[in-house]
C-alpha positions as MATLAB code, in Angstrom:
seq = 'XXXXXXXXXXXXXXXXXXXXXXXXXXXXXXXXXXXXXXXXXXXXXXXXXXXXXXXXXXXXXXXXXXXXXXXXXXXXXXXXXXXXXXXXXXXXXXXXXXXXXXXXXXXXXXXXXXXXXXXXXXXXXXXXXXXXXXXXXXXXXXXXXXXX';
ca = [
       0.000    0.000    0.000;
       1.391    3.183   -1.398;
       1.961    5.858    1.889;
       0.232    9.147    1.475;
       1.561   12.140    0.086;
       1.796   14.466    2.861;
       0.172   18.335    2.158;
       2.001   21.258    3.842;
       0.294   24.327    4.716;
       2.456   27.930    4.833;
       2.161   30.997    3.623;
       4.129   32.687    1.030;
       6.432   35.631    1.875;
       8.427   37.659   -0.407;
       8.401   35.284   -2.765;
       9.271   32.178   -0.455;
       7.308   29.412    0.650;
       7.410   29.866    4.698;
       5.714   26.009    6.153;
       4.121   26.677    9.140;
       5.817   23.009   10.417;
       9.090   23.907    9.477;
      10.909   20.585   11.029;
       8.227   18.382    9.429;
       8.578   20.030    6.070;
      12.413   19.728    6.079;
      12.424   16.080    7.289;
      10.639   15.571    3.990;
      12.367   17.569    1.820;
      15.464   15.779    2.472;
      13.693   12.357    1.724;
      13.169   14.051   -1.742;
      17.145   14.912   -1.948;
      18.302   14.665   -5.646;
      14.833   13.700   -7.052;
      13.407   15.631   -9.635;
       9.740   16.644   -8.202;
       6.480   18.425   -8.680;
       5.432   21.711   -6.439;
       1.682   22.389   -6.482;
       1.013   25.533   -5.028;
      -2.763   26.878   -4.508;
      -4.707   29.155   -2.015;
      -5.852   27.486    1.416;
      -9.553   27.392    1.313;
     -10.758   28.216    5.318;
     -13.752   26.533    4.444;
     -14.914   23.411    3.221;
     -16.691   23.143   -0.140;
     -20.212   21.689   -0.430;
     -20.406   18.350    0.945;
     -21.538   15.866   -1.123;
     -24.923   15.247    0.687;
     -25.757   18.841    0.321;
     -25.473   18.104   -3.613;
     -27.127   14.911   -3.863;
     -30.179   16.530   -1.778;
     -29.905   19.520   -4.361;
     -30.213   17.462   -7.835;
     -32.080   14.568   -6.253;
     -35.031   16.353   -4.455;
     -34.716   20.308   -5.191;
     -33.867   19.766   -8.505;
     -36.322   17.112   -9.414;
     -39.341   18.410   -7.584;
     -38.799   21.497   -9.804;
     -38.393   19.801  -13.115;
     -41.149   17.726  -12.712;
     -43.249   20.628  -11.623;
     -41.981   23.582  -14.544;
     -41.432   20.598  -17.211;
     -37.639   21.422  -18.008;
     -35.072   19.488  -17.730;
     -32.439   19.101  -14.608;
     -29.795   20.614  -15.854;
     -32.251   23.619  -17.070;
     -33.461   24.141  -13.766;
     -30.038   23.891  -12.450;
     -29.036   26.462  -14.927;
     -32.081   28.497  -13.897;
     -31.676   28.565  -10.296;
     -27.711   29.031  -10.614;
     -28.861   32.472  -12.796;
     -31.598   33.323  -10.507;
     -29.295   33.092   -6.936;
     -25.679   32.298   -8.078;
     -24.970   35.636  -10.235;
     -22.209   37.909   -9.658;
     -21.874   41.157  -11.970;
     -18.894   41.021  -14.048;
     -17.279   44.231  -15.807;
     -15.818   43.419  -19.250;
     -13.747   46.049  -21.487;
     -14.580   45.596  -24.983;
     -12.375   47.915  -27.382;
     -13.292   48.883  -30.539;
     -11.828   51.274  -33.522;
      -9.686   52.304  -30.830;
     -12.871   53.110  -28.572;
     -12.946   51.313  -25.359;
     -16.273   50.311  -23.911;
     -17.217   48.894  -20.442;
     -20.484   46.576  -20.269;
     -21.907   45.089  -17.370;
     -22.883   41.775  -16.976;
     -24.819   39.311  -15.065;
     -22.620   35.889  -14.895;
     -23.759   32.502  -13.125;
     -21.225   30.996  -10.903;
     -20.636   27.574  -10.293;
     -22.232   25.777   -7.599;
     -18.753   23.530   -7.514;
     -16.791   26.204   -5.597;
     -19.287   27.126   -2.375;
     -18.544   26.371    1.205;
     -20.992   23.870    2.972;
     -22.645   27.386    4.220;
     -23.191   29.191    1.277;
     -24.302   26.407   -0.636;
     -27.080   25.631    2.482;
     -27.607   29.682    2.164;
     -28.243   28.960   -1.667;
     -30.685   25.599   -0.716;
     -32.418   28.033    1.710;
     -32.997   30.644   -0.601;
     -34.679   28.353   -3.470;
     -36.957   26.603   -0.915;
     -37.761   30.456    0.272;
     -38.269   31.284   -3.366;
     -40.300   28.135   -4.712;
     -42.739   28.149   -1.561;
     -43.598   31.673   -1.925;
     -43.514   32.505   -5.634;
     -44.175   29.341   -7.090;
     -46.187   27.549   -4.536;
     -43.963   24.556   -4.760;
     -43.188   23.035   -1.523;
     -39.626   21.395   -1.057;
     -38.349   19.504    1.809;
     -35.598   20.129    4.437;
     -32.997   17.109    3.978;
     -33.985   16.271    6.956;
     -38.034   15.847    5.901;
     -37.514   13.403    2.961;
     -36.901    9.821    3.058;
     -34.325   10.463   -0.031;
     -31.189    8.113    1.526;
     -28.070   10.349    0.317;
];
C-alpha cells in the first residue's frame, strides 16, 4: 500500500514558501534529496466546499421536484436557479476602432466552488423562493426519506 503524500500548509512571503511546520517540512524535503519533483502551489480554502450530501439533496429532491413541476429538464433548472441566486456582476472592457467600452454583466457561478454554508444559504434561498412565488413546496434534507 502506497503511503500518502503528505500536504504542507504555509504561507508565502516575499516570494518564499514559509511552512508553518518547518521541522516536518524539512524532514521531507530531504527524503526528496536529488529527485526531480512536482510543487503544487494553490490558495488554502478556510472553508470546506459543499459536501456531497448537500449536492445529492440539491439534484435529487430540489432539482427534481422542480423539473417535474416547470417541465424542463435538470440541468435547465439547475441552470435556472444558478442564474436566478448564483450571479455575480462582471465588468468586461470591450475595445473597438480604438474606442474602449465597459459593459456590465450578469454571470452565473458555479455551484462547484461554495462552502458547505453558502451552498445551504443557496438551498435556503430556493426553498424560500419556490414556496412563496411558485407555490412549490420542497423539503428540508432532513423531511424526505431520499437516503443520500
Amino acid at each position: 500500500m502506497k503511503k500518502p503524500i503528505p500536504k504542507f500548509k504555509g504561507s508565502i512571503t516575499m516570494g518564499l514558501f514559509i511552512p508553518f511546520n518547518q521541522e516536518e517540512w524539512r524532514r521531507h524535503v530531504a527524503t526528496l534529496e536529488g529527485n526531480e519533483v512536482e510543487v503544487v502551489c494553490k490558495k488554502y480554502r478556510a472553508y470546506k466546499s459543499r459536501s456531497n450530501e448537500q449536492n445529492s439533496y440539491y439534484w435529487s429532491v430540489i432539482v427534481r421536484i422542480l423539473s417535474d413541476d416547470l417541465g424542463y429538464t435538470d440541468e435547465e433548472v439547475h441552470e435556472i436557479l444558478k442564474f436566478k441566486f448564483l450571479t455575480d456582476v462582471r465588468e468586461y472592457v470591450f475595445e473597438r476602432e480604438g474606442q474602449k467600452e465597459t459593459k456590465l454583466f450578469n454571470v452565473p457561478l458555479t455551484t462547484t466552488n461554495l462552502t458547505t454554508q453558502r451552498f445551504e444559504d443557496y438551498l435556503s434561498n430556493i426553498r424560500t423562493w419556490a414556496s412563496r412565488e411558485l407555490s412549490i413546496y420542497i423539503p428540508q434534507p432532513n423531511e424526505t426519506n431520499f437516503d443520500y
